[in-house]
KESESE-169664 format. One record per residue: residue number from 1; residue in three letters; x, z, y of N, C-alpha, C in turn. Coordinates in Angstrom, 2 decimals, padded with zeros to 5 digits. Atoms other than C-alpha are relative to their C-alpha. Example, Ala and Ser with C-alpha at 12.3 -4.5 7.8 and 13.67 -1.06 7.14 Angstrom:
// KESESE-169664
+-----+-----+---------+---------+---------+---------+---------+---------+---------+---------+---------+
!   k !   r !     n_u !     n_w !     n_v !    ca_u !    ca_w !    ca_v !     c_u !     c_w !     c_v !
+-----+-----+---------+---------+---------+---------+---------+---------+---------+---------+---------+
!   1 ! ALA !  000.89 !  000.00 ! -001.19 !  012.30 !  007.80 ! -004.50 !  000.90 !  000.00 !  001.20 !
!   2 ! SER ! -000.82 ! -000.06 ! -001.19 !  013.67 !  007.14 ! -001.06 ! -000.77 !  000.73 !  001.09 !
+-----+-----+---------+---------+---------+---------+---------+---------+---------+---------+---------+
// end
This chain:
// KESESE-169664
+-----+-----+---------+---------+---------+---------+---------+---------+---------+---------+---------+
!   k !   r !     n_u !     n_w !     n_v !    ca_u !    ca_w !    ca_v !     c_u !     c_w !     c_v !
+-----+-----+---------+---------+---------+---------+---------+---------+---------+---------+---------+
!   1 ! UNK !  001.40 ! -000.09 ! -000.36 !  147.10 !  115.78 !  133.14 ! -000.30 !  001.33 !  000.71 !
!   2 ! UNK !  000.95 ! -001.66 ! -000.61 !  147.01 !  119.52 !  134.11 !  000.37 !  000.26 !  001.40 !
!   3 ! UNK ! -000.52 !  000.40 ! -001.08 !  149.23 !  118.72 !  137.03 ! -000.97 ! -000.64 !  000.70 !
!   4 ! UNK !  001.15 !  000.80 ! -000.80 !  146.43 !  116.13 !  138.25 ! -001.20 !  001.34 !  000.44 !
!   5 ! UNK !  001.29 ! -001.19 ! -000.13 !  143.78 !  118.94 !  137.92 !  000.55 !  000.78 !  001.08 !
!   6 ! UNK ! -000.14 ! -001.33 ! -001.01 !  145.46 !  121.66 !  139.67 ! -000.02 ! -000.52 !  001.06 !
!   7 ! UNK !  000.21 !  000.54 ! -001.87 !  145.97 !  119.14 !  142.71 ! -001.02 ! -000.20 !  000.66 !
!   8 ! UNK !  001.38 !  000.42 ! -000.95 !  142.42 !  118.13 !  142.78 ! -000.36 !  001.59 !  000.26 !
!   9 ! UNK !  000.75 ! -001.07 ! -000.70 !  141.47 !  121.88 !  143.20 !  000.73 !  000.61 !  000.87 !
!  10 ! UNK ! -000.72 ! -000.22 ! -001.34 !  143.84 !  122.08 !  145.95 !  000.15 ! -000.90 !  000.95 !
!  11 ! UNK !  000.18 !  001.32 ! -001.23 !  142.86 !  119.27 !  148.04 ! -001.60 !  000.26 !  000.30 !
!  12 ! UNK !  000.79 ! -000.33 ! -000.85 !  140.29 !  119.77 !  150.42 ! -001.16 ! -001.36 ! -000.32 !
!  13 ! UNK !  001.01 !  000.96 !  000.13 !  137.37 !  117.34 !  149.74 ! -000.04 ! -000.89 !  000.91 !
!  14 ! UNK !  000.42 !  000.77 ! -001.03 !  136.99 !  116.15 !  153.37 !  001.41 ! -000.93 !  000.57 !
!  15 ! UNK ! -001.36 !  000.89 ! -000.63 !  140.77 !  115.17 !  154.67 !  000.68 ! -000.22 ! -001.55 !
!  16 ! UNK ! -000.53 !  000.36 !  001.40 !  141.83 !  114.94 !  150.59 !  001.59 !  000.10 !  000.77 !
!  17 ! UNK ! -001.17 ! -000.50 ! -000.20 !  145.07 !  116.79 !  151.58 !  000.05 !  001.28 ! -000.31 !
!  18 ! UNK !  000.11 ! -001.40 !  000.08 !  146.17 !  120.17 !  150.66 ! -000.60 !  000.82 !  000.60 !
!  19 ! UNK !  000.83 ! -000.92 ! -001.02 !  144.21 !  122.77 !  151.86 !  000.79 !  000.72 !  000.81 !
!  20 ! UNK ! -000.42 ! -000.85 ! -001.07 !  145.11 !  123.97 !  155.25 ! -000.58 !  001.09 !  000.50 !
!  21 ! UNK !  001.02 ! -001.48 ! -000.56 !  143.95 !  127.90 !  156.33 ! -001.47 ! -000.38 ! -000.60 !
!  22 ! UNK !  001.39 !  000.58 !  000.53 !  141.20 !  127.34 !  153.61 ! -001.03 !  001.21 !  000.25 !
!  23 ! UNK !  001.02 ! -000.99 ! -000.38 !  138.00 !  129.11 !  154.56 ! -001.14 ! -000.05 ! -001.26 !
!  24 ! UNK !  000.91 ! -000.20 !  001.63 !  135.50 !  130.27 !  151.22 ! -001.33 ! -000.15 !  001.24 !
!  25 ! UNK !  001.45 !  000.41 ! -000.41 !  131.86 !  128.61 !  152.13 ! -001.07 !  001.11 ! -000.70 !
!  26 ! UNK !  000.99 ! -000.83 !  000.39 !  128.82 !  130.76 !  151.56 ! -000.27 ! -000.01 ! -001.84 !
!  27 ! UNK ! -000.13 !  000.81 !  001.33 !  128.45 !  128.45 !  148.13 !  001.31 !  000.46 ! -000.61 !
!  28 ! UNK ! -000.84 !  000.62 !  001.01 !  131.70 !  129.10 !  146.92 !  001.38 ! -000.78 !  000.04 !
!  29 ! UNK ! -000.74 !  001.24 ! -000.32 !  133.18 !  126.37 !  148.00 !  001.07 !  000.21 !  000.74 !
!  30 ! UNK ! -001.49 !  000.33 ! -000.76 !  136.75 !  125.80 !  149.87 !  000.04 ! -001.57 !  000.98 !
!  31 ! UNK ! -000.23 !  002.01 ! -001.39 !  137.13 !  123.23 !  153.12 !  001.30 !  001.55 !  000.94 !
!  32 ! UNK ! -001.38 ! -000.85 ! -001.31 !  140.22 !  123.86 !  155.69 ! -000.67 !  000.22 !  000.82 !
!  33 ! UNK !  000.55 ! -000.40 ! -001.33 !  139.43 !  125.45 !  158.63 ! -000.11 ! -001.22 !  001.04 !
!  34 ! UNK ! -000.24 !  000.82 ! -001.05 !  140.59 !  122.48 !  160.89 ! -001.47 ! -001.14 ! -000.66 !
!  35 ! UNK !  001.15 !  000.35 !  001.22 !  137.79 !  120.27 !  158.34 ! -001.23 !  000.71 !  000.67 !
!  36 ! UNK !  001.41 ! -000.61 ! -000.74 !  135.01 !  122.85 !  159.23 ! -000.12 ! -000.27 !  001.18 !
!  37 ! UNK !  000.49 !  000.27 ! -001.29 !  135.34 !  122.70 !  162.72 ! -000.71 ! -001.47 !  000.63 !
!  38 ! UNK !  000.45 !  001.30 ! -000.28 !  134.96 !  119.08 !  162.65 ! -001.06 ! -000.15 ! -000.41 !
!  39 ! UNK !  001.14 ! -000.29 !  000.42 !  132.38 !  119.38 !  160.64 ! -001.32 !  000.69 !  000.86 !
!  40 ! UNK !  000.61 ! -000.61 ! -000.83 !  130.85 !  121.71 !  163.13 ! -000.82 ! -000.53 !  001.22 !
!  41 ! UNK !  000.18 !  001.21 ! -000.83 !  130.56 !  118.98 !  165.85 ! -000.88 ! -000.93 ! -000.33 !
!  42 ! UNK !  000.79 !  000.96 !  000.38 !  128.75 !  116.75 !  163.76 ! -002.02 !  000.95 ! -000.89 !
!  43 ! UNK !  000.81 ! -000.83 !  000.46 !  126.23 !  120.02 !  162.60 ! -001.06 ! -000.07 !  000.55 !
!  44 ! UNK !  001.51 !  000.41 ! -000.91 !  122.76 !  120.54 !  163.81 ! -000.25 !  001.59 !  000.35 !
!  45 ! UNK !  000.44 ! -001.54 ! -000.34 !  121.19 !  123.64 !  165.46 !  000.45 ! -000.06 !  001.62 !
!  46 ! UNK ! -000.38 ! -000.27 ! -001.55 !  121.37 !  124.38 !  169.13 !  001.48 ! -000.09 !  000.42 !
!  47 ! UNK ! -001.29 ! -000.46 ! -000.08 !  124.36 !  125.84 !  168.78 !  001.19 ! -000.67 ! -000.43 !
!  48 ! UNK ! -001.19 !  000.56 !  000.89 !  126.18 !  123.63 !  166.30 !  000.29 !  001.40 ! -000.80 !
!  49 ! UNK ! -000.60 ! -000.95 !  000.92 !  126.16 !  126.75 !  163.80 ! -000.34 ! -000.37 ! -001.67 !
!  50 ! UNK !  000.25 !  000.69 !  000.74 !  125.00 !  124.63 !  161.16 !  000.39 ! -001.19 ! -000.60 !
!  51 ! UNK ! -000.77 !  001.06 !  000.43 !  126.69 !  122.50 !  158.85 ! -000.60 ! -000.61 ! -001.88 !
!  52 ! UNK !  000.31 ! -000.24 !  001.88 !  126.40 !  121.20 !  154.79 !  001.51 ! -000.01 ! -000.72 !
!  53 ! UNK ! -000.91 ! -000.54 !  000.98 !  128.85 !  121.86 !  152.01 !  000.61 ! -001.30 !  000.08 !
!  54 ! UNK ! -000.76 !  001.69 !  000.59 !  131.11 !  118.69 !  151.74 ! -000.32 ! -000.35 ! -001.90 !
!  55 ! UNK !  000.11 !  000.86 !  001.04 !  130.69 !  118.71 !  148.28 ! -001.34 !  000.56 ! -001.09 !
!  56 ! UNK !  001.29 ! -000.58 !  000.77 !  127.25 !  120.80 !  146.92 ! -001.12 ! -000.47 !  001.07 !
!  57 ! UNK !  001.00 !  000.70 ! -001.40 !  125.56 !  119.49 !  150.38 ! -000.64 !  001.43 !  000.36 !
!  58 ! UNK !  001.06 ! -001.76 ! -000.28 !  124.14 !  123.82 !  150.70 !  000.47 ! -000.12 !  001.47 !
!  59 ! UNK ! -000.07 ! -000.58 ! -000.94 !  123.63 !  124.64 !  154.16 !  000.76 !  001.45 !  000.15 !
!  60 ! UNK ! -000.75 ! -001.32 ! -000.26 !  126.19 !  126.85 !  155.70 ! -000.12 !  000.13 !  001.32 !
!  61 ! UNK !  000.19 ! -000.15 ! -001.54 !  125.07 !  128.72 !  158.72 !  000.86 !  000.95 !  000.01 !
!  62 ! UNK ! -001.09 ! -000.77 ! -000.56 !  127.45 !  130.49 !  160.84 ! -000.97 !  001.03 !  000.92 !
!  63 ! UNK ! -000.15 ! -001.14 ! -000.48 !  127.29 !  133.78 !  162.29 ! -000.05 ! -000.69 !  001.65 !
!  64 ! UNK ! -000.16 !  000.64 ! -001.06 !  126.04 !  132.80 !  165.89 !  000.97 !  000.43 !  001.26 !
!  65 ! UNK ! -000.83 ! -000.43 ! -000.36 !  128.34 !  135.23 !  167.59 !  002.32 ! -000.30 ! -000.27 !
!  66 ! UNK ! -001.31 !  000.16 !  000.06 !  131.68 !  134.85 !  165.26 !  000.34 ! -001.41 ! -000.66 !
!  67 ! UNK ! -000.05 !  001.52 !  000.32 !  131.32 !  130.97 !  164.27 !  000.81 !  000.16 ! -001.19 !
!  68 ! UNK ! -000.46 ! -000.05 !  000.91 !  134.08 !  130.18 !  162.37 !  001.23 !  000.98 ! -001.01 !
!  69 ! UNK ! -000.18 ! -001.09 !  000.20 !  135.65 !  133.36 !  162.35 ! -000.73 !  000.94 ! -000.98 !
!  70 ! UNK !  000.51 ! -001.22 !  000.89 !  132.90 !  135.16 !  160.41 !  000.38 ! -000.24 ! -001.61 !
!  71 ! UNK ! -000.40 !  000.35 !  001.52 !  134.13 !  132.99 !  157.08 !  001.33 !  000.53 ! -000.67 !
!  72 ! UNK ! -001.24 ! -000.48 !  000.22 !  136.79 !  134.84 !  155.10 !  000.62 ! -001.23 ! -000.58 !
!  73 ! UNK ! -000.98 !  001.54 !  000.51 !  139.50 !  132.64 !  154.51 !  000.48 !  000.56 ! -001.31 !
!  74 ! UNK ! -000.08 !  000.00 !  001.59 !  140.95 !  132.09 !  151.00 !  001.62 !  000.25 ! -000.19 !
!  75 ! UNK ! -001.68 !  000.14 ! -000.37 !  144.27 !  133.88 !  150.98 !  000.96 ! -000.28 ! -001.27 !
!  76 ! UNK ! -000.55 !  000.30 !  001.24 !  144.86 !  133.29 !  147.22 !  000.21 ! -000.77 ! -000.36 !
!  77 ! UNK ! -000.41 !  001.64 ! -000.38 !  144.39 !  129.84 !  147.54 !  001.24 ! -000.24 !  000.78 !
!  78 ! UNK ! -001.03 !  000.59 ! -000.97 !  146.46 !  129.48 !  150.63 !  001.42 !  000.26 ! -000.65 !
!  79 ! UNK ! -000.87 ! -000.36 !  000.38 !  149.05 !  131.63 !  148.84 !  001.02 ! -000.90 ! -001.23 !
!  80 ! UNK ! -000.38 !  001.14 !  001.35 !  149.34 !  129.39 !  145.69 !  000.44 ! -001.09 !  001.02 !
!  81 ! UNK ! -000.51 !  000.73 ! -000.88 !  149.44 !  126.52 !  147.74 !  001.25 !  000.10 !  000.89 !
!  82 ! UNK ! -001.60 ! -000.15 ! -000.38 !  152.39 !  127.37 !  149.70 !  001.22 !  000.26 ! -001.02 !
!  83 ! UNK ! -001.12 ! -000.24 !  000.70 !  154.50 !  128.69 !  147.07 ! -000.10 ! -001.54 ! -001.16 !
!  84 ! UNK !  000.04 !  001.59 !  001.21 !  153.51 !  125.63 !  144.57 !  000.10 ! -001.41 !  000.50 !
!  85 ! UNK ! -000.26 !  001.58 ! -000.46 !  153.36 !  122.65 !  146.97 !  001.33 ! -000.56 ! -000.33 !
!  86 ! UNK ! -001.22 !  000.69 !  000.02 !  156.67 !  121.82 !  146.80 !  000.25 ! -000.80 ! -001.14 !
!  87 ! UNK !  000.31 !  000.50 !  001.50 !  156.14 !  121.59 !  143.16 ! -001.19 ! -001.30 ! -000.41 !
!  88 ! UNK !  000.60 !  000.66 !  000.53 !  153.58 !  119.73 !  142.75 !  000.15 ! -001.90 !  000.97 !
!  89 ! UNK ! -000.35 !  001.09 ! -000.71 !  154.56 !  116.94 !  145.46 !  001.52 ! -000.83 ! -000.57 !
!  90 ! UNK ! -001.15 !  000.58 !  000.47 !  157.99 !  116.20 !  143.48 ! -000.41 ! -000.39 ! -001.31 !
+-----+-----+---------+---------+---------+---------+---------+---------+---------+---------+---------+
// end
């Protein structure tokens, strides 16, 4: 069972695959970078700098200059994830 858990908090809500270059949401939250952008496309605002949380629905506005650049990515996540995938896929 704890095996199941740890995978769901390493799978990305939107493509339900490991998280790829995961980016930390204003909320909290974790989506892959490749995920946000798509997300981004379907956003609202002039600009498309406006999106919602995949899974709390909070508005996350972007930095209208550094888009998806201004979100720090999640390198502790990503880190686990690489060294543990292997593990948890066998």
């Amino acid at each position: 069972m704890m095996e199941a858990d740890l995978e769901d908090e390493l799978t990305c809500c939107v493509c339900l695959e490991l998280y790829d270059e995961p980016l930390i949401l204003p909320c909290s939250h974790n989506i892959c970078k490749k995920c946000a952008s798509e997300l981004i496309l379907h956003g609202t605002g002039a600009t498309r700098r406006l999106f919602q949380c995949p899974k709390c629905r909070g508005d996350v506005k972007l930095d209208p200059c550094l888009g998806l650049e201004g979100l720090q990515g999640n390198r502790v996540l990503d880190n686990i994830i690489k060294v543990g995938a292997g593990c948890l896929l066998h």
